[in-house]
C-alpha positions in Angstrom: -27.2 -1.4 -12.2 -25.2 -0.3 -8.5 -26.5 -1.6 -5.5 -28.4 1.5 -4.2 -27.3 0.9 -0.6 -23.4 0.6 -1.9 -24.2 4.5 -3.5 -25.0 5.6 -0.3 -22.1 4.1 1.4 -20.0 5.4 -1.2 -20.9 8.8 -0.8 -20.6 8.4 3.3 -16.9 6.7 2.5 -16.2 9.5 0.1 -17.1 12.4 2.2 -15.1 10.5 5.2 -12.0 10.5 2.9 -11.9 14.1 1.9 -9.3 14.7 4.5 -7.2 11.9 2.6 -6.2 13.3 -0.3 -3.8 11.2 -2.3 -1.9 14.6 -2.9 -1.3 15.1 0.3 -0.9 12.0 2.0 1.3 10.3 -0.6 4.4 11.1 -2.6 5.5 8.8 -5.0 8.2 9.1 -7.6 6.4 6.2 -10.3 5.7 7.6 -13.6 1.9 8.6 -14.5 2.2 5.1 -16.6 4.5 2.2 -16.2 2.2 -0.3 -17.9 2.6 -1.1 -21.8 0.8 -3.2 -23.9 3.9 -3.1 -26.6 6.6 -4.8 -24.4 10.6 -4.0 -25.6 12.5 -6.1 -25.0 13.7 -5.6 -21.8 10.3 -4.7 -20.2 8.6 -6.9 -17.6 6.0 -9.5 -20.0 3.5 -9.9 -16.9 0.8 -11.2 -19.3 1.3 -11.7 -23.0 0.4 -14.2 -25.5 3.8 -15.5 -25.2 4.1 -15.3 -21.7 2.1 -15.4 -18.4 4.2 -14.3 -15.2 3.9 -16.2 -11.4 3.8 -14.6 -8.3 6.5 -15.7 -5.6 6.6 -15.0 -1.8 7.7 -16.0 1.2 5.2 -18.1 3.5 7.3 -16.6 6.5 6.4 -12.8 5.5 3.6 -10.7 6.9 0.2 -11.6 6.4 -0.9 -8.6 5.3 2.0 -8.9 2.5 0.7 -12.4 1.6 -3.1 -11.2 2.0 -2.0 -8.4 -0.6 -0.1 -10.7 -3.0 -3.6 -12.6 -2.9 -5.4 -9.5 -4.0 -3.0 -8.8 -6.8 -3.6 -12.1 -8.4 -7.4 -10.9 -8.4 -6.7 -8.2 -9.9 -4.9 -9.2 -12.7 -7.8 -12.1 -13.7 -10.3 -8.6 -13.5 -8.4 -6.7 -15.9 -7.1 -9.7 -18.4 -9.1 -13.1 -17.0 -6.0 -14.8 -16.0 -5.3 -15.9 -13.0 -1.4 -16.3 -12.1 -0.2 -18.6 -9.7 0.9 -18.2 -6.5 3.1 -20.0 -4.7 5.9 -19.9 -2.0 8.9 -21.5 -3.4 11.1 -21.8 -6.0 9.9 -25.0 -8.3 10.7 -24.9 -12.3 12.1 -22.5 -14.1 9.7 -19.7 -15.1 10.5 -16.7 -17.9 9.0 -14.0 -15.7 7.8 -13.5 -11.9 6.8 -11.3 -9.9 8.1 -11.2 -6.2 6.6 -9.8 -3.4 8.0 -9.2 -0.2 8.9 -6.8 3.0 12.7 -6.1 3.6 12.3 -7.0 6.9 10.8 -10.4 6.9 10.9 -12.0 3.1 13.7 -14.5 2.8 13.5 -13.9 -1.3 14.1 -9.9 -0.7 16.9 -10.7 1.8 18.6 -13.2 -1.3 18.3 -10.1 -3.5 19.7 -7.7 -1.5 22.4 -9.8 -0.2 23.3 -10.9 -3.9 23.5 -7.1 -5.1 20.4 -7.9 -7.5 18.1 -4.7 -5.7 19.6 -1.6 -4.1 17.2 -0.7 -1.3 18.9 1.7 0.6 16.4 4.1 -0.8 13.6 2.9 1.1 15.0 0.6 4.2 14.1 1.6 7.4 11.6 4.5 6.0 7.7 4.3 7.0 5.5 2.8 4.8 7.7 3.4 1.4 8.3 0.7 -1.6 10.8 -0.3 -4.0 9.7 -1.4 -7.3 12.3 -2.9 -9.9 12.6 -5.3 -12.8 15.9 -7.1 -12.5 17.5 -9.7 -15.0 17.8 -13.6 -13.5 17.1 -12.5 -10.3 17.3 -16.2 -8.7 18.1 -19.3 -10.2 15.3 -20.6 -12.9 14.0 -17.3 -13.3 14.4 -15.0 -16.4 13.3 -11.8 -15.7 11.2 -10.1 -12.4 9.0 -7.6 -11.6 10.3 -7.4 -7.8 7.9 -5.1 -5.0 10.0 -4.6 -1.6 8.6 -2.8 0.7 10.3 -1.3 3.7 7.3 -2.6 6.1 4.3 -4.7 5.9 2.1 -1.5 4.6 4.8 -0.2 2.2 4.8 -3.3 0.7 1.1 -3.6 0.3 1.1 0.0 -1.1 3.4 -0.8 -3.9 1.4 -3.8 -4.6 -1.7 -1.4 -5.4 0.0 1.2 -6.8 0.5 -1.9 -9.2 -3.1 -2.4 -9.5 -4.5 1.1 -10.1 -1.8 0.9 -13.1 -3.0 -1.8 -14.8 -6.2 -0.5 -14.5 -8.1 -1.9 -11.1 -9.6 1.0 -9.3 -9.6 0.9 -5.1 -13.2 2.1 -5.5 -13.5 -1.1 -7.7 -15.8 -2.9 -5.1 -17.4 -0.1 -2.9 -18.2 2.3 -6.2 -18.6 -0.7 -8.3 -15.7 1.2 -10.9 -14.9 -1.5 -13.7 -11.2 -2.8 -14.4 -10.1 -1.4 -17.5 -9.8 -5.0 -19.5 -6.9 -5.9 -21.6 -5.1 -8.7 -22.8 -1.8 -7.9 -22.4 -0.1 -6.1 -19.6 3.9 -5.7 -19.1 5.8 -3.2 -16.8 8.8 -1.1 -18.5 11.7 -1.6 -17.3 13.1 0.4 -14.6 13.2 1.6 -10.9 10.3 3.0 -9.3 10.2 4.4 -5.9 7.0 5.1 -3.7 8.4 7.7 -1.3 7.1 8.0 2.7 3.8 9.5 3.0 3.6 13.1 3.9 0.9 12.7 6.0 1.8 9.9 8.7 -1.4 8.2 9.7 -4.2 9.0 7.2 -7.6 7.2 7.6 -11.4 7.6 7.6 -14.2 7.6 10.2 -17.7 6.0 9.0 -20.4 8.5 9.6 -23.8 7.2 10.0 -22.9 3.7 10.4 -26.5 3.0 11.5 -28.1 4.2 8.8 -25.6 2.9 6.1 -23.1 0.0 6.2 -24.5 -1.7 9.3 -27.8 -2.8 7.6 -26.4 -3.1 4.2 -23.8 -5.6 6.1 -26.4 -7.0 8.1 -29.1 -7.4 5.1 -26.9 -7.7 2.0 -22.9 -8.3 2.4 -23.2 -11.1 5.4 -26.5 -11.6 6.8 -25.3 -14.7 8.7 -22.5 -12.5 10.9 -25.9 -11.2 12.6 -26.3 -7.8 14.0 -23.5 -5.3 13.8 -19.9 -4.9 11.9 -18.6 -8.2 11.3 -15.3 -9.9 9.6 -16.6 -10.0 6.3 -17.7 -6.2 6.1 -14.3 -4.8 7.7 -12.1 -6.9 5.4 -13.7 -5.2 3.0 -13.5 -1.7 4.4 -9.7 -2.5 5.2 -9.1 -3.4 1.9 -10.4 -0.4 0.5 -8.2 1.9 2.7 -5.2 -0.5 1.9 -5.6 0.4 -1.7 -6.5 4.3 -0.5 -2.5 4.0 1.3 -4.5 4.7 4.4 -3.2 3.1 8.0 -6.2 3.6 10.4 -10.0 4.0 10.7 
C-alpha cells in the first residue's frame, strides 16, 4: 500500500508541475520505442542471457553526469535485477558497454569524437540536448556501445533518463511509488537518436504547502535524523525527480 503522506506530496508535486508539460518543454527526435526484447543482430544486447553490458565513464566528468550514470545502474537492477558495473576505465575486454559522458568534460567522448566513431555536431554547443548512438568497436576491447553524449552536464543526464523511462522506470517511480515494468532482457536497436534543446529554457516546479506536506513527511518519515526543516536527503530526492522530469530549477 502508498505511503499516504507520499499521495499527498504527489498530488502537491503534480499540481506544481502542470506548467511543465513534457510537450512543451521538451522536443526529442527518439522513437516512441527503442527498447527490444528480440535483439538483431546489430542492436545494442544491454542485458540478455548471453550478455550483460558495463557502464563506462570518466572520473574527471561532471558530477551530476556520474551521479546520473549511478542512477541508471539502479534502474536497470529495478526493471531486470541486475546490477551492471560501473567503473572508470578501460580494463578487459567487454562485448557491450554503455558510455556515458558530456562533450565538454569526458575524456572517453573526446576519443570518440576525435576518432570519427560519433558525429556530434548535431548537438555540441546546444543547451541541454543529447546524442544517443550505438557504434561498432568503439575503443579498443570493446564490441559494441550504447554511447550517451550530452552537450552539457543536464543534457547528458536527460539522455540518460530518457534511457530509463524506455526501459520501463518511471520518474514518478519513487514519489508516486509507479513500478518498473520488469523484464529479463533489455537491448537498444541500433541507430542514432537525438534529444533536441528544450523549447521551454528553464522549466521547474515550486513546492506549495511545504509545511503541511514534505517538511513533516521529511522530518517524520524520509530523514528524521536531518532534524527540522528540508535537508540533503529529501532534496536529493526532489532533484532527482525533476532530473528525470528534464526540469533545471525549483
Amino acid at each position: 500500500m502508498a505511503d499516504p503522506m507520499k499521495t499527498i506530496l504527489l498530488i502537491i508535486l503534480s499540481m506544481s508541475a502542470i506548467s511543465m508539460h513534457p510537450g512543451l518543454a521538451q522536443s526529442t527526435a527518439f522513437p516512441a520505442r527503442i527498447i527490444t526484447v528480440n535483439p538483431a543482430a546489430q542492436d545494442f544486447q544491454l542485458v540478455t542471457r548471453q550478455n550483460h553490458a558495463i557502464i563506462l565513464i570518466d572520473e574527471q566528468d561532471y558530477a551530476t553526469v556520474k551521479l546520473c550514470a549511478g542512477l541508471f545502474r539502479d534502474d536497470v537492477e529495478r526493471v531486470t535485477s541486475y546490477k551492471p558495473s560501473l567503473i572508470t576505465n578501460e580494463t578487459k575486454p567487454v562485448p557491450y558497454c554503455v558510455i556515458i559522458g558530456s562533450i565538454e568534460r569526458s575524456k572517453l567522448i573526446k576519443k570518440l569524437i576525435s576518432s570519427g566513431k560519433i558525429d556530434v555536431s548535431g548537438v555540441e554547443g546546444q543547451w541541454e540536448s543529447c546524442l544517443t548512438q550505438t557504434v561498432d568497436h568503439p575503443l579498443p576491447g570493446i564490441g559494441k556501445a550504447l554511447v550517451i553524449a550530452g552537450s552539457d552536464r543536464r543534457g547528458t543526464a536527460y539522455g540518460i533518463f530518457e534511457l530509463s523511462k524506455q526501459i520501463g522506470v518511471s520518474p514518478w517511480y519513487y514519489f508516486a511509488d509507479v513500478p518498473p515494468r520488469k523484464s529479463t532482457e533489455l537491448s537498444v536497436k541500433a541507430g542514432t537518436y537525438i534529444l533536441k534543446s528544450p523549447s521551454v529554457k528553464y522549466r521547474g516546479i515550486f513546492i506549495n504547502d511545504e509545511m503541511y506536506g514534505l517538511r513533516p513527511w521529511a522530518q517524520y518519515t524520509l530523514a528524521p535524523e536531518e532534524g527540522l526543516g528540508l535537508g540533503p536527503t529529501t532534496y536529493r530526492k526532489v532533484f532527482e525527480l525533476l532530473l528525470r522530469l528534464k526540469a533545471n530549477l525549483v
